[in-house]
C-alpha positions in Angstrom: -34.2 -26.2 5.9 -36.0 -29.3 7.1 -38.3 -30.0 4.3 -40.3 -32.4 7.1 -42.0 -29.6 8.9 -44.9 -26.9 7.8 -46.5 -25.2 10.5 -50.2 -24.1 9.5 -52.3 -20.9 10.6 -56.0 -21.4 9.7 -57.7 -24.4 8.5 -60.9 -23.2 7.7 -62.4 -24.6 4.2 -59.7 -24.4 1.8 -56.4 -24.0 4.6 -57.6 -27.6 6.3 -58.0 -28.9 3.2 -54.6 -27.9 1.8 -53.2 -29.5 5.2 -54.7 -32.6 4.7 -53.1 -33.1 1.1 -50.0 -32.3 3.4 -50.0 -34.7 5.6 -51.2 -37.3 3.2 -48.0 -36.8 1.6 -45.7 -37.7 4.7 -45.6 -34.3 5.8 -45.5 -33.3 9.9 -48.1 -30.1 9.8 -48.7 -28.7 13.7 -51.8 -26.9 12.9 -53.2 -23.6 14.6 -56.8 -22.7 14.0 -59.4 -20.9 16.3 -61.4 -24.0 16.1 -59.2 -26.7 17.5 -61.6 -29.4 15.8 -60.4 -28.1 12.2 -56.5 -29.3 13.0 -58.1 -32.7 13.7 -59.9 -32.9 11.3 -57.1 -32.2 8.7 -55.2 -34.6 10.2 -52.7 -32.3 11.6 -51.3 -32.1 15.5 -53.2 -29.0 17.1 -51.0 -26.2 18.0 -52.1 -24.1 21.8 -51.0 -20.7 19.9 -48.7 -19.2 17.1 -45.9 -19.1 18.6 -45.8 -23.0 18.7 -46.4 -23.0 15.3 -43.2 -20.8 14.1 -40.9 -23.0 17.1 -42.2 -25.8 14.8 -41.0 -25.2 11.5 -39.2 -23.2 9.0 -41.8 -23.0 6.6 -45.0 -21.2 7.9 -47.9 -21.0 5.7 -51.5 -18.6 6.5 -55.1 -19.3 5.1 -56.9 -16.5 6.6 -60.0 -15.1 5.3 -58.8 -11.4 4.5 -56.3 -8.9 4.7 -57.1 -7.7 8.1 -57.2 -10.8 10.0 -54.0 -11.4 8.0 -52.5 -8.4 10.0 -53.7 -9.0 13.1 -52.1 -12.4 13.1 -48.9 -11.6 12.0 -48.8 -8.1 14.0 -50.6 -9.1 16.8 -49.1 -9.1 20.1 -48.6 -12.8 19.8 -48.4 -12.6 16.6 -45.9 -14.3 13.6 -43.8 -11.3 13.6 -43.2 -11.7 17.6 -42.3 -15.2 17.1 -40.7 -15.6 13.8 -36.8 -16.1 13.1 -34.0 -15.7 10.8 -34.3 -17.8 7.7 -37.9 -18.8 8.3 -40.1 -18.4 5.2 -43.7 -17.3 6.0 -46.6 -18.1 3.2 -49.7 -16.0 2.4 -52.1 -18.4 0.8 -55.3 -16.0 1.2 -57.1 -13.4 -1.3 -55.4 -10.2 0.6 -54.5 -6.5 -0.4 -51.2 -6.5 -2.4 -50.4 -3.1 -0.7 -50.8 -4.7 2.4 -48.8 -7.9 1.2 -46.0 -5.3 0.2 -45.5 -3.9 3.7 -46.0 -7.0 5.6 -43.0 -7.9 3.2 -40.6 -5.4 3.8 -41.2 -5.7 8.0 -40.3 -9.8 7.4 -37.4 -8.8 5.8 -36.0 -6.7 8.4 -35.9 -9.8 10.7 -34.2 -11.8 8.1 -37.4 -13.3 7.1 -38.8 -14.3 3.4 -42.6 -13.5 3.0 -43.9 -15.3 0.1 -47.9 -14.4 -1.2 -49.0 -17.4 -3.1 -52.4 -16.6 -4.5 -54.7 -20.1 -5.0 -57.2 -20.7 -7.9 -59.6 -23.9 -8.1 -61.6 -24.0 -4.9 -62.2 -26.6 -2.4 -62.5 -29.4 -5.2 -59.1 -28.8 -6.6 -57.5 -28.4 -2.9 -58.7 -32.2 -1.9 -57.4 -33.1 -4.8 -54.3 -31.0 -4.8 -54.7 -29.8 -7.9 -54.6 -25.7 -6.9 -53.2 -23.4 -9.1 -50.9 -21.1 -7.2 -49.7 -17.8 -8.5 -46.3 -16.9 -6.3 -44.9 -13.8 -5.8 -41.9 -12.5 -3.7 -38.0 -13.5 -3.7 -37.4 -16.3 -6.6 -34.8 -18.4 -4.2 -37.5 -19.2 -2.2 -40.5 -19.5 -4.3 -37.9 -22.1 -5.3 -36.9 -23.6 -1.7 -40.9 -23.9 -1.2 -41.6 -26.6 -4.6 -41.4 -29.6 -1.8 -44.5 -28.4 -0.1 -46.1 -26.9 -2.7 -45.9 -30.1 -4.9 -48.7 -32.2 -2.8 -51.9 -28.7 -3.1 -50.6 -27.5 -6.7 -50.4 -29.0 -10.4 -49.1 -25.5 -11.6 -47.2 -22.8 -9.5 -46.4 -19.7 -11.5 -44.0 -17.5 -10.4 -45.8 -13.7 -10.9 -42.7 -11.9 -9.7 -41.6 -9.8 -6.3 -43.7 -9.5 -3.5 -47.6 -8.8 -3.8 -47.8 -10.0 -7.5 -49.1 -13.5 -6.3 -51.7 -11.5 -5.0 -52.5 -8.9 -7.6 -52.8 -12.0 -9.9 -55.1 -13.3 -7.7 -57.3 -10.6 -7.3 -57.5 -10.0 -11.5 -58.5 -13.5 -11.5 -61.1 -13.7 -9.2 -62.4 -10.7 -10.7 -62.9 -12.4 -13.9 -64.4 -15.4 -11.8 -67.1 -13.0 -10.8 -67.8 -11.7 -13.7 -69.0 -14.7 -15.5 -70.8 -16.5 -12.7 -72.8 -13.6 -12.0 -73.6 -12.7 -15.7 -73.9 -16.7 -16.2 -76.5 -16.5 -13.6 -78.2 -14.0 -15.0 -78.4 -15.7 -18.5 -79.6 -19.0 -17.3 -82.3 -17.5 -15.4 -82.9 -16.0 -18.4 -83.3 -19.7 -20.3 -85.0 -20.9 -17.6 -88.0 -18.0 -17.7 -88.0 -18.3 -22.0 -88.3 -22.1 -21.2 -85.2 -23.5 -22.9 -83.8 -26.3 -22.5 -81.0 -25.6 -19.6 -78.9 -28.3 -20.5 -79.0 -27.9 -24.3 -78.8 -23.9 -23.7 -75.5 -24.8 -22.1 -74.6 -27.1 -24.7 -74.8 -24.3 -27.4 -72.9 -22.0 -24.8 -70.0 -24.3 -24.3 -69.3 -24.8 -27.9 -69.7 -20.6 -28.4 -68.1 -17.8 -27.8 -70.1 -17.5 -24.5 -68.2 -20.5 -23.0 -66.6 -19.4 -19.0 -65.3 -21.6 -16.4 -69.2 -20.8 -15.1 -70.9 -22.2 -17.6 -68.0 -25.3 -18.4 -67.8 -26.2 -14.6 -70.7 -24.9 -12.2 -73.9 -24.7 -14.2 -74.0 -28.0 -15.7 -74.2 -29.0 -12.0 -76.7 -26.3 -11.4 -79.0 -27.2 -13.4 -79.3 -30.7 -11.8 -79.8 -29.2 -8.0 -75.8 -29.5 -7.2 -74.8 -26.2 -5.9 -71.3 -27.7 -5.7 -71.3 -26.5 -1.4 -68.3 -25.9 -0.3 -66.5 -23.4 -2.4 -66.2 -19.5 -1.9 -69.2 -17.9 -0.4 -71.0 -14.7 -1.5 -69.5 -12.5 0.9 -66.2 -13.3 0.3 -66.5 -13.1 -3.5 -67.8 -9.5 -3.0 -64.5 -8.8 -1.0 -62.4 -10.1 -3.6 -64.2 -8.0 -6.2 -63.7 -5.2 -3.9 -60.0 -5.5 -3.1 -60.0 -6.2 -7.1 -61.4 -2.5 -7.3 -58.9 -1.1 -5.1 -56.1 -2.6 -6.7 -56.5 -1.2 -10.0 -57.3 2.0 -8.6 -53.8 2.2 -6.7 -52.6 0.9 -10.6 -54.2 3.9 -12.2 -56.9 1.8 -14.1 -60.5 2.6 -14.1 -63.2 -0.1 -13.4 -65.9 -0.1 -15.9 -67.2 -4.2 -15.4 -67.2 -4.1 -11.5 -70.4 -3.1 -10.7 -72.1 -5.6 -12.4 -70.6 -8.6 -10.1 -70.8 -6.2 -6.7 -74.9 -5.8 -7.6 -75.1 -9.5 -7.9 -73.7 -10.7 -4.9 -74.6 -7.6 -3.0 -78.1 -9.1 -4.0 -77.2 -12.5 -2.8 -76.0 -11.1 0.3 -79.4 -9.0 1.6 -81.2 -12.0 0.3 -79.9 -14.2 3.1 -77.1 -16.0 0.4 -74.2 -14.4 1.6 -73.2 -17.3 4.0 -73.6 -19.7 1.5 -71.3 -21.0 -2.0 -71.5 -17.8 -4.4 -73.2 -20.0 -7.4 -76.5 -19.3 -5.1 -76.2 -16.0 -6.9 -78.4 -17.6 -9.4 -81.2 -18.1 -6.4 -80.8 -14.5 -5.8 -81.1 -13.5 -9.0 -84.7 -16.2 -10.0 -86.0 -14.7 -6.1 -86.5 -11.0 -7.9 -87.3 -12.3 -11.8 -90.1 -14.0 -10.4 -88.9 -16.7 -7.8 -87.0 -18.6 -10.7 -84.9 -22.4 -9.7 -83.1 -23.7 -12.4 -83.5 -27.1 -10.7 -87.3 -28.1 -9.9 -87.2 -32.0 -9.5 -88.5 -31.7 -13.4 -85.7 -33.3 -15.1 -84.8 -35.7 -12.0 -86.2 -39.0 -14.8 -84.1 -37.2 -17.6 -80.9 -37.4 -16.0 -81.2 -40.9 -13.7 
């Protein structure tokens, strides 16, 4: 396996950042993206169409947006599947459907093909950095063969087990990601309307049993007018929450937390925040308590 080569299908926020970090790290990417000006960006040579990308190398990776654009690029009529060879290992680096994951799987292995789903955690801060999490699932020998070229996006890569377990972890996780930035939200709009002080409220938070990865990493930046742009919008968190729902469902297990998160960034989604970073949930949720901001320019002296 030339350990040289990655061919990459979508470079979109967290995909072009990921093949940046690779070709910082010596790494030939050909790149293919609907938007040519994201491959340049990343730094990577632009690929005319898949195709080009699968003659390129023997490791493949995707960052697609779901499950159904997923499908349409690798069944499409020019699609992965069409082009794709014998010993060629193809990774799935979105938020997708496990079930779909599964059978995607099984039709790469009839052509002698290893489909790997590799699940990310730590948004676009931890991808320029390449520090991602990546939770793996499919054949151990080569979640193995892949460590080269997942060393220069990840700090930790844990292997779930076979194919669609990457992904199912994924899902769980992002369900619990949900969760506490939209209940977060909710609580410091909350503070805001009692007229605590934010950053003290989230002082006594972080050293409670309240504490979250919300509260330790997004509303300390909140509350001083950073939304932290860039990271997962609103729609697509309510897609992960949904695929979330739908996964447990094909596992026998009932939801009883998600409609919380799915009101919340349904919210943020009719109120025009839907395009935007999800942590605008907390706009959504000051526009109906009263036209709430965490951030007013009030504490701009404080924190010079």
């Amino acid at each position: 396996m030339n350990k040289e080569r990655v061919g990459f299908i979508g470079l979109g926020n967290m995909g072009g950042r990921m093949t940046r970090r690779l070709v910082d790290a010596g790494i030939a990417v050909l790149g293919y993206d609907t938007a040519r000006e994201r491959v340049d960006a990343a730094g990577a040579k632009a690929a005319g169409t898949v195709g080009e990308v699968l003659a390129f190398a023997d490791v493949v990776m995707m960052s697609l947006p779901d499950s159904k654009v997923v499908e349409a690029v690798v069944e499409g009529e020019d699609g992965v599947l069409a082009h794709c060879r014998e010993g060629q290992i193809v990774v799935d680096l979105s938020t997708a459907a496990a079930s779909s994951t599964i059978r995607l799987a099984k039709r790469f292995a009839e052509r002698g093909v290893r489909y790997v789903d590799a699940g990310i955690s730590g948004g676009a801060a931890a991808a320029e950095k390449g520090s991602l999490t990546l939770m793996v699932g499919g054949a151990a020998d080569a979640v193995a063969a892949l460590q080269w070229a997942f060393a220069p996006i990840s700090s930790k890569v844990a292997y779930m087990g076979e194919s669609g377990a990457g992904h199912t972890t994924k899902l769980l996780n992002n369900f619990l990601n949900a969760v506490s930035l939209a209940a977060s939200a909710e609580v410091m709009v909350a503070g805001k309307k009692a007229g605590l002080d934010l950053h003290l409220l989230l002082d006594v938070l972080n050293s409670s049993s309240g504490v979250n990865f919300a509260t330790l990493n997004r509303f300390p930046k909140i509350v001083d007018g950073d939304y932290l742009e860039g990271g997962l919008t609103g729609k697509l968190m309510t897609k992960d929450v949904v695929l979330y729902v739908d996964r447990i469902r094909e596992l026998g297990v009932i939801s009883l937390n998600s409609a919380g998160p799915l009101a919340s960034f349904g919210l943020g989604t009719a109120l025009g925040y839907g395009d935007v970073i999800s942590n605008r949930v907390v706009d959504a949720i000051g526009d109906v308590s009263g036209g709430v901001r965490l951030f007013d320019g009030a504490n701009k002296e404080k924190n010079a």
